[in-house]
C-alpha positions in Angstrom: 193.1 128.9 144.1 190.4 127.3 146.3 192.7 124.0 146.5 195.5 125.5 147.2 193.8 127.2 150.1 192.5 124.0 151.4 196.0 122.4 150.9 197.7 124.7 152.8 195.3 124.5 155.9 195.6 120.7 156.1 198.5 119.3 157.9 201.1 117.0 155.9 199.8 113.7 156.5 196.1 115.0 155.5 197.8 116.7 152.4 199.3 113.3 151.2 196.3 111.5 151.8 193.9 113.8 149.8 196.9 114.4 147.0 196.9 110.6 146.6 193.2 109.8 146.7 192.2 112.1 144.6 194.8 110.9 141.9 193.5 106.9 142.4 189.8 108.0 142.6 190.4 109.9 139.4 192.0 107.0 137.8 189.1 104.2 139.2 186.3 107.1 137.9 188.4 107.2 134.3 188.6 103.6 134.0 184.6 103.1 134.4 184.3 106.1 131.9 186.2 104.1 129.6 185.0 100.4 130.2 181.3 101.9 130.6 178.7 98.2 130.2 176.6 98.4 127.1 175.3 95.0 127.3 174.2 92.7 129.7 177.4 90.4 129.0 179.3 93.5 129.4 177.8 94.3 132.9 177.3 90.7 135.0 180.7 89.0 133.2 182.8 91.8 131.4 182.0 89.7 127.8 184.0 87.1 129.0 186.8 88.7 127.4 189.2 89.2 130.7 192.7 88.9 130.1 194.1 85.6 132.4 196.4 88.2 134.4 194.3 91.0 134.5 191.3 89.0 135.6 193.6 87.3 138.6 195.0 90.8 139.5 191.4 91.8 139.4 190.0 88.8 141.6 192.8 89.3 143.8 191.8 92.8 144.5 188.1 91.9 144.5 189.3 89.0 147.9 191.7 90.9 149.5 188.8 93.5 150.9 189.3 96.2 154.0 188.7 92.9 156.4 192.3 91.6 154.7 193.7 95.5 154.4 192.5 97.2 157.4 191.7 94.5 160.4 193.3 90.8 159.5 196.6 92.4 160.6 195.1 94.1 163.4 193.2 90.8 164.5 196.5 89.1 164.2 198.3 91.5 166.5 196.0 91.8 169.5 194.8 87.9 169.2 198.6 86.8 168.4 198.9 83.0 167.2 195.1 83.0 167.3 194.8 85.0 164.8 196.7 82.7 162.3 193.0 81.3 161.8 192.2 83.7 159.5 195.1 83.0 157.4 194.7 79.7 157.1 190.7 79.9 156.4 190.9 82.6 153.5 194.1 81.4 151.7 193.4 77.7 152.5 189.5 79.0 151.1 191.2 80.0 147.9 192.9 77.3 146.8 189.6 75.2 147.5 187.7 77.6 145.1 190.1 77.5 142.6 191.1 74.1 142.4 187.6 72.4 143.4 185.1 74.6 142.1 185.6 77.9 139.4 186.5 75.3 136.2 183.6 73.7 136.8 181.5 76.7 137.6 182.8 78.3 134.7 182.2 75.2 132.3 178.4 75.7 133.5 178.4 78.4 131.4 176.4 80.8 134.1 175.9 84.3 134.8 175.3 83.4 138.8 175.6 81.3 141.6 171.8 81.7 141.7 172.1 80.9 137.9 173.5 77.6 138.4 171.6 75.9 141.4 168.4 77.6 139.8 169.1 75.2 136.9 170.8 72.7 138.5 168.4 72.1 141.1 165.2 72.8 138.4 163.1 74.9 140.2 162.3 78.6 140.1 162.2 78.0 144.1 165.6 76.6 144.2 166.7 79.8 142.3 164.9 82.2 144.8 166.4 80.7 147.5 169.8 80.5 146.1 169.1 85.1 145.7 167.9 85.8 148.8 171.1 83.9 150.3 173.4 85.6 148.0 171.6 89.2 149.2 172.0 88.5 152.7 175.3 87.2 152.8 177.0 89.9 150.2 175.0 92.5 152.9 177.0 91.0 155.7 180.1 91.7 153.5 179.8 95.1 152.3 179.0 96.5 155.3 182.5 95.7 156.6 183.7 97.9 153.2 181.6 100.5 154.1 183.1 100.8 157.8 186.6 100.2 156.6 186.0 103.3 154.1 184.4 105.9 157.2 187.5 104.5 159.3 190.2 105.8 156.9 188.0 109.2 156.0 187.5 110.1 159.4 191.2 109.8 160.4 193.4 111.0 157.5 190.8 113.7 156.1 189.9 114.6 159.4 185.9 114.6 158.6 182.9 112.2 160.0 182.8 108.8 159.4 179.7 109.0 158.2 180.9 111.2 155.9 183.7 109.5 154.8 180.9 106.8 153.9 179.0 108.9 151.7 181.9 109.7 149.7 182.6 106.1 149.2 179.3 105.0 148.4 178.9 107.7 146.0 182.4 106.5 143.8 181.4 103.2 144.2 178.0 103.7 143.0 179.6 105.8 140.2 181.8 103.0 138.6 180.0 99.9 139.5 176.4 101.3 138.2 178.3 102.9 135.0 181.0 100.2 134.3 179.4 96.9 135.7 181.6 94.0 135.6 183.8 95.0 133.0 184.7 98.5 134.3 184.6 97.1 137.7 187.5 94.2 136.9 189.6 97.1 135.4 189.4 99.2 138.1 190.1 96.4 140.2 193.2 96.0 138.5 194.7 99.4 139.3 192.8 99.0 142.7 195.4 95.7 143.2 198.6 97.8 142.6 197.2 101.0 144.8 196.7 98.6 147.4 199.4 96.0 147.5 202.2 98.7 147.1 200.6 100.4 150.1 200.3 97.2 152.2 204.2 96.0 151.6 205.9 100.0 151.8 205.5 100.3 155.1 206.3 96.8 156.1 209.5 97.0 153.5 210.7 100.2 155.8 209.5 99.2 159.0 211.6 95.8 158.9 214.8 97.3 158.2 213.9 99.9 160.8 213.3 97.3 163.9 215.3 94.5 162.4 217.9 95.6 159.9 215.7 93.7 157.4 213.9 95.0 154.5 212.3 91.3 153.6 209.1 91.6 156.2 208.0 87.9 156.0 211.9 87.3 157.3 212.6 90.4 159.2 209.9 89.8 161.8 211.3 86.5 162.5 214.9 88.2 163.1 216.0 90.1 165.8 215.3 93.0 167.5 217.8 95.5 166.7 217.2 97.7 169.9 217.4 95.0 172.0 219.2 92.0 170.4 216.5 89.9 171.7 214.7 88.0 168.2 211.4 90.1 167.8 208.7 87.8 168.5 210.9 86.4 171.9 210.9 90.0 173.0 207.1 90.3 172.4 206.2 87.4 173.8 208.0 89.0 177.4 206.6 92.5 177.1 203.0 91.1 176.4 203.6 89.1 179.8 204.8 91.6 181.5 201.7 93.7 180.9 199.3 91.1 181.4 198.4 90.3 177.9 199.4 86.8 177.8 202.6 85.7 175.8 201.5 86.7 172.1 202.7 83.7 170.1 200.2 81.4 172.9 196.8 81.0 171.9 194.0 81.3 174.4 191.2 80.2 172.0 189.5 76.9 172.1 190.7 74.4 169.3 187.4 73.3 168.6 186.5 77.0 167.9 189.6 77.5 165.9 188.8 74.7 164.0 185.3 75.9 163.2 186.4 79.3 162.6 189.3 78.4 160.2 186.3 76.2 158.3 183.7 78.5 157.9 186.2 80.9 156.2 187.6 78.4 154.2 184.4 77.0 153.1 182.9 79.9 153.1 184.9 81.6 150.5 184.2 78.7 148.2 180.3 79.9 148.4 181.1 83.7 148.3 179.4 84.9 145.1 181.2 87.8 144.4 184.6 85.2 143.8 182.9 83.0 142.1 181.4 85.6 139.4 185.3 86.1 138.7 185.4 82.8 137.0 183.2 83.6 134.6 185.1 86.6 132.9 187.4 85.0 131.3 186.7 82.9 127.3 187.7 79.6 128.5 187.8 77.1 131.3 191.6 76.8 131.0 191.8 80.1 131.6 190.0 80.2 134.6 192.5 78.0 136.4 195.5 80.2 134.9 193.3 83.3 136.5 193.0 81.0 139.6 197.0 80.6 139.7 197.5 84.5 139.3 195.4 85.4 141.7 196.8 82.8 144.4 200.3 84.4 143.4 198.8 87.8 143.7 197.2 87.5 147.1 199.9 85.5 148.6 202.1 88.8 148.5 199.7 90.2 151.0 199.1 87.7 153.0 202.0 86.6 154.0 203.4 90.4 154.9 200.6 90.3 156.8 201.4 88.4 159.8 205.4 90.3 159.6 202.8 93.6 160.1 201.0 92.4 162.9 204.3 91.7 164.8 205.6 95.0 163.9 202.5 97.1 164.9 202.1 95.3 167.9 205.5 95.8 169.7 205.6 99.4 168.0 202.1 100.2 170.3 203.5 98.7 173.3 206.5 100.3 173.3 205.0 103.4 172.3 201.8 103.6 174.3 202.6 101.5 177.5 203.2 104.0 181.1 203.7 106.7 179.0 202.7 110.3 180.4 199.5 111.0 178.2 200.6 114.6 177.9 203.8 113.4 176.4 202.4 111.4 173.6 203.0 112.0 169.8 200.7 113.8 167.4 199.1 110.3 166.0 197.4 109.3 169.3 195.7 112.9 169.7 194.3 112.1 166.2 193.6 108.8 166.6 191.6 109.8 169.9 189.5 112.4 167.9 188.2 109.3 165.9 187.0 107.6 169.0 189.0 104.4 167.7 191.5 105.0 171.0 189.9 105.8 174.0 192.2 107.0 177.3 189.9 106.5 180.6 192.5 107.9 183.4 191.1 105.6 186.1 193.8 106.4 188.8 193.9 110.1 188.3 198.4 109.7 187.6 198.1 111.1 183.7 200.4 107.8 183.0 198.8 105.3 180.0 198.1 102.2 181.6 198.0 99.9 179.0 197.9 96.5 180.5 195.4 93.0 180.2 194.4 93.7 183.6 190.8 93.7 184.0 188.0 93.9 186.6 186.9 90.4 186.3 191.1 89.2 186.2 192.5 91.7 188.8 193.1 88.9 190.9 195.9 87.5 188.7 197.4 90.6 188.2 198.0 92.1 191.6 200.9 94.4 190.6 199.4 96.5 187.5 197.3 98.9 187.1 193.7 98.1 185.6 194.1 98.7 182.1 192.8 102.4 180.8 193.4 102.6 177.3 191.3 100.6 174.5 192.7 100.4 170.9 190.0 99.9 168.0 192.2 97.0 166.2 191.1 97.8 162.8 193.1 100.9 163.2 197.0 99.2 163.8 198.0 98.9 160.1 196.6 102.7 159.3 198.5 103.7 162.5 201.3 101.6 162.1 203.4 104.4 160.0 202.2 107.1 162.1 203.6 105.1 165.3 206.9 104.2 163.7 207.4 108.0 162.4 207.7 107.1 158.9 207.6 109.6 156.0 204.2 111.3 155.3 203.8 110.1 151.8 203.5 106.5 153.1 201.3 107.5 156.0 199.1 108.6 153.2 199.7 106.1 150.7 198.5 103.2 153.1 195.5 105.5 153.1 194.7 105.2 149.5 195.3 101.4 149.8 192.6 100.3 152.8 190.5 102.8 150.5 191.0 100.7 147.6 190.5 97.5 149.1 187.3 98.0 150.8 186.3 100.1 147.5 187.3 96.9 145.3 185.2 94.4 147.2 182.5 97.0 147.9 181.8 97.2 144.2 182.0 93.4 143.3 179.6 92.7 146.2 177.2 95.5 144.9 177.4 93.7 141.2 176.0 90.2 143.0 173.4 92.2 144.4 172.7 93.9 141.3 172.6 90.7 139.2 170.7 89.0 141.7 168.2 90.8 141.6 167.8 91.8 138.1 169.1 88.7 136.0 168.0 85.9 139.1 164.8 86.9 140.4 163.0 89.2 138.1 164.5 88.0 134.7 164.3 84.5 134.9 161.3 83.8 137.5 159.0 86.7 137.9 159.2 88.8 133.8 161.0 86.4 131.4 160.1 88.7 128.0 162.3 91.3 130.1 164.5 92.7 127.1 168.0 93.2 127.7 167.3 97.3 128.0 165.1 96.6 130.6 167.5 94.2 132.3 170.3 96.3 132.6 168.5 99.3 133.5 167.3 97.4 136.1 170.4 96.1 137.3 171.5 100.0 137.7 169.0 100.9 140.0 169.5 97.7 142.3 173.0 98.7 142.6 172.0 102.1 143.5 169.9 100.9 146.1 172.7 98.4 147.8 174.6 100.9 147.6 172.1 103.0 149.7 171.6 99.5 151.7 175.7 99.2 152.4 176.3 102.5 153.5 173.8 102.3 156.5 175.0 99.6 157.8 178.5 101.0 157.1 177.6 103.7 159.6 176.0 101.4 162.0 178.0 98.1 161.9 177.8 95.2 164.2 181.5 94.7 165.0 185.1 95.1 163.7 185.5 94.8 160.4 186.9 91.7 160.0 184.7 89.8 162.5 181.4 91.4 160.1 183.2 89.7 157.0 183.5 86.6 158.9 180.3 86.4 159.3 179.2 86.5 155.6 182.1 83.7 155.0 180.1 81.8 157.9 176.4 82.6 156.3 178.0 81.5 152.7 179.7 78.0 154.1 176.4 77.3 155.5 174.0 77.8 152.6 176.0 78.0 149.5 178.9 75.6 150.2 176.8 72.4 150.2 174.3 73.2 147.3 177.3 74.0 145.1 179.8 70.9 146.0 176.4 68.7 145.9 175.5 69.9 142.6 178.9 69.4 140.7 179.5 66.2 142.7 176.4 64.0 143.1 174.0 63.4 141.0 171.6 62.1 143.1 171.2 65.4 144.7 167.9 66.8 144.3 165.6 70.0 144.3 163.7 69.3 147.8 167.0 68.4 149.9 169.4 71.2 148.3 166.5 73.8 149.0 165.7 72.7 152.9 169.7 72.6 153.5 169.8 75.9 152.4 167.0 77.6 154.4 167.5 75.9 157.6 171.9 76.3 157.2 171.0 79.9 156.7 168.1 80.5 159.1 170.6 78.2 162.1 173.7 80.5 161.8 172.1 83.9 161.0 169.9 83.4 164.0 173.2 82.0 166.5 174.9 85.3 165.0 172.2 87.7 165.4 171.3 86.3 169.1 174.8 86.6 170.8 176.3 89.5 168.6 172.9 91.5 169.0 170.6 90.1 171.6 172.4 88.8 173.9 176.2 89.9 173.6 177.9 90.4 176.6 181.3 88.4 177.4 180.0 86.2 179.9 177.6 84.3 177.6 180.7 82.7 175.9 179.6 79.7 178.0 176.0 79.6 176.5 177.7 79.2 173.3 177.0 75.5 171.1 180.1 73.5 172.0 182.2 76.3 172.8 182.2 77.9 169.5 182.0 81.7 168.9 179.4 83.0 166.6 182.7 83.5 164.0 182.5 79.8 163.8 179.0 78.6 163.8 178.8 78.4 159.7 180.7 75.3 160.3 177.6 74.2 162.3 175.4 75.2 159.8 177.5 73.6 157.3 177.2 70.3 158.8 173.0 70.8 159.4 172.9 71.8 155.9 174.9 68.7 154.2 172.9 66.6 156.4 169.5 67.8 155.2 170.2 67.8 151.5 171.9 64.4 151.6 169.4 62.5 153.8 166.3 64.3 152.0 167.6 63.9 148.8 167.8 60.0 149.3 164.5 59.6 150.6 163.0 61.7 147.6 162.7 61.3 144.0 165.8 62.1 142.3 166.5 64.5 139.6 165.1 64.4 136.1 168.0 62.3 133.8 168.5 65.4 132.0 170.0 66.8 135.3 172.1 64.0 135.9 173.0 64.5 132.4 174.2 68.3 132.9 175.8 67.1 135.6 177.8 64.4 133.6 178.4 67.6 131.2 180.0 69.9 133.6 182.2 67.2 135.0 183.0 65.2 131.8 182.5 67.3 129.2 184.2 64.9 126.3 183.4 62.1 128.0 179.6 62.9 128.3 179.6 64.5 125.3 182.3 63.4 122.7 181.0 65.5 120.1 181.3 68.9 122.2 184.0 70.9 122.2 185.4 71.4 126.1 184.0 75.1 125.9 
């Protein structure tokens, strides 16, 4: 009776939303009932009994996070070609992972990145270093979940953001502390199918509605059926026109795009949480099959992505641009109550000016208006529906899928955390004779707590999503990255110049981000910034500083014990090193 109380108060679009989220939380919760961890196998690596496909649907789900749901479209559609950098960097980041790096990961035999430089690197200290870097850099990354779950709460169920927070740390915490890595990879799956159907619906409907269409990734190249113009032609002149620069022009440096597009493709190849993936499944062959499947999986999103930015973008302009603000539709009044659109009237008319026109740029724009209206962009593929009047039940299922994708990721990063702590630092450096009890009771609580951890900053982030996820790619390229490609690689790497690459890769790019994104961030530092490159970028710097510690120190030093260069010969070539071994 209650429900259907509350039902009937709500409007459509908030009674979709709700309908569908509670059916797809009800199925995540179900799933961790059912796949609940009751060993320590169970919770870091699922027994490393995950089917191939199941496991790549899972990874898939576990990558594709709220920064590739919620705000790499939105990126794309207000930076234009720009924005093609973060296409490149995670899909180009994936294929490097997978064909580079998880079968020989996975042949390690590992729980943990931690896991593997600890031993690899022979040191305790090594191993330390290799958790605190995995804590900091999956904090970076959750954080962006965290937001992207408040954004969709406080919009489509019409409460606080910071409640809409609460409610997602409290399912995460539910199914990631109950289920661990197996119940989290299950509910991953069904996460992937909430999430990709939601993502490629509405592009499926808006490109036969603007193009005649219903392929996105061709449609948006097609014309414009209102106008006859092709699409991105008649965006390109309408962006002009308002001052925003033609769209498919890029205004970014290329050194920056450079360093951008590799600190998120290196990056991703020293992102915990992915790498953990590789370890689910019984055999090394089946972590490239895995690999393939989840390629195949995330390419589906990926490239509708770009087809939604197009879409979104001329949908806002032609929506939004010297319209009467009295005369807009329902979505923007909602929108506004989020705070994620913001209309200043500066010239008192009641007409949107939505133009590139700024204070410090008037002088190139003498014949518009200084612009009045500012669009959060990690809200233009939740508003994209809503702006091209679509049917509720696809306003509300796009919903349910930025929910599951920053959900998915959320709990994958939360397991690192989790595992770090328990299984890296305390089990195997600070109480050995922990028993396995112990261990995973241990590895409960820590998730609890990142989960406590995540939400704050969730509530309080730094920027938009996707440039906070960019961030932990640029933290992992510069610490990880080098201390993994070192240690399958070259033998002749070595404890002391794999651990001083680490800290001072780490310490260089947290401190560039943390000055101009916190101390020091206005706009007109950009020219204070190392070579030109945004703090999005500088991981590739750290990269660099961190390959050219470990290499040069690692020379100068000892180098490993032979029964390191051995394991190394045994990860690499395991019948060659060891004819007597089965591959795994």
């Amino acid at each position: 009776m209650l429900d259907s109380l509350i039902l009937a108060q709500m409007d459509p679009v908030q009674s979709w939303t709700l309908g569908i989220a509670l059916v797809t939380f009800a199925i995540y919760i179900g799933i961790a009932i059912w796949s609940k961890a009751k060993s320590t196998g169970e919770f870091y690596v699922a027994g490393k009994g995950v089917p191939s496909v199941a496991n790549g649907m899972a990874t898939a789900a576990d990558w594709m996070s709220a920064a590739s749901f919620i705000s790499m479209a939105g990126l794309i559609s207000f930076m234009g070609r720009d924005g093609s950098m973060y296409l490149m960097g995670w899909t180009g980041g994936y294929v490097l992972l997978a064909l580079l790096l998880a079968p020989y990961l996975r042949r390690f035999g590992k729980f943990t990145v931690p896991d593997f430089i600890g031993d690899r690197y022979y040191s305790n200290t090594a191993r330390i270093v290799a958790v605190a870097c995995a804590v900091f850099v999956s904090f970076t990354y959750v954080c962006g979940q965290m937001q992207g779950v408040g954004i969709v709460f406080s919009r489509f169920l019409k409460v606080d953001k910071e409640a809409g927070v609460l409610i997602g740390m409290g399912l995460v915490f539910f199914y990631a502390v109950m289920g661990g890595m197996k119940g989290i990879t299950y509910t991953q799956v069904a996460q992937y199918c909430v999430l990709i159907f939601a993502f490629t619906v509405p592009a499926i409907f808006i490109a036969i509605q603007m193009t005649g269409n219903f392929i996105p990734q061709i449609g948006f190249g097609g014309e414009h059926l209102a106008s006859g113009e092709y699409v991105l032609d008649r965006l390109d002149g309408v962006s002009a026109e308002l001052g925003f620069g033609a769209y498919t022009e890029g205004v970014k440096g290329k050194l920056d795009i450079f360093c951008i597009t590799a600190a998120l493709m290196l990056g991703t190849a020293g992102l915990p949480h992915v790498i953990v993936r590789f370890y689910t499944v019984k055999k090394v062959k089946a972590a490239r099959s895995s690999a393939f499947w989840a390629l195949l999986f995330i390419a589906i999103l990926y490239t509708v992505a770009p087809a939604v930015a197009v879409f979104a973008r001329t949908n806002l302009l032609d929506t939004v641009s010297n319209q009467k603000y009295e005369e807009m539709p329902s979505w923007f009044k909602n929108w506004e109550e989020t705070d994620l659109i913001t209309f200043d009237d500066k010239n008192g008319d009641g007409i949107i000016q939505y133009t590139g026109k700024t204070e410090k740029n008037a002088a190139d724009f003498p014949e518009l208006e200084i612009n009045e209206l500012t669009v959060n962009r990690d809200i233009m593929v939740l508003a994209n529906p809503e702006i091209a009047k679509l049917p509720n039940w696809v306003i509300g299922l796009v919903a349910a899928g930025g929910l599951a994708a920053a959900l998915s990721t959320a709990a994958g990063l939360l397991l690192v955390i989790s595992t770090a702590v328990a299984h890296d630092l305390v089990k195997k450096t600070v109480k050995p004779d922990l028993s396995e009890k112990q261990e995973l009771l241990l590895a409960r609580i820590a998730a609890g707590g990142a989960v406590v951890v995540a939400g704050y900053f969730g509530m309080n982030p730094p920027d938009y999503v996707a440039a906070v996820v960019a961030f932990a790619f640029g933290l992992a390229a510069s610490s990880f990255f080098p201390a993994i490609i070192l240690g399958i690689f070259w033998k002749r790497a070595n404890l002391q110049g794999v651990v001083t690459g680490m800290i001072v890769g780490l310490l260089f790019t947290a401190s560039y981000i943390i000055y101009f994104k916190f101390i020091n961030p206005a706009d007109n530092n950009k020219e204070n910034w190392l070579f030109g490159i945004s703090p999005e970028g500088i991981g590739t710097i750290g990269m660099i500083i961190n390959f050219v510690l470990a290499i040069g120190i690692s020379l100068a030093t000892k180098p490993p014990p032979a029964e390191v260069q051995r394991l190394v010969d045994r990860v690499r070539f395991p019948r060659k090193a060891f004819a007597d071994e089965a591959d795994d």
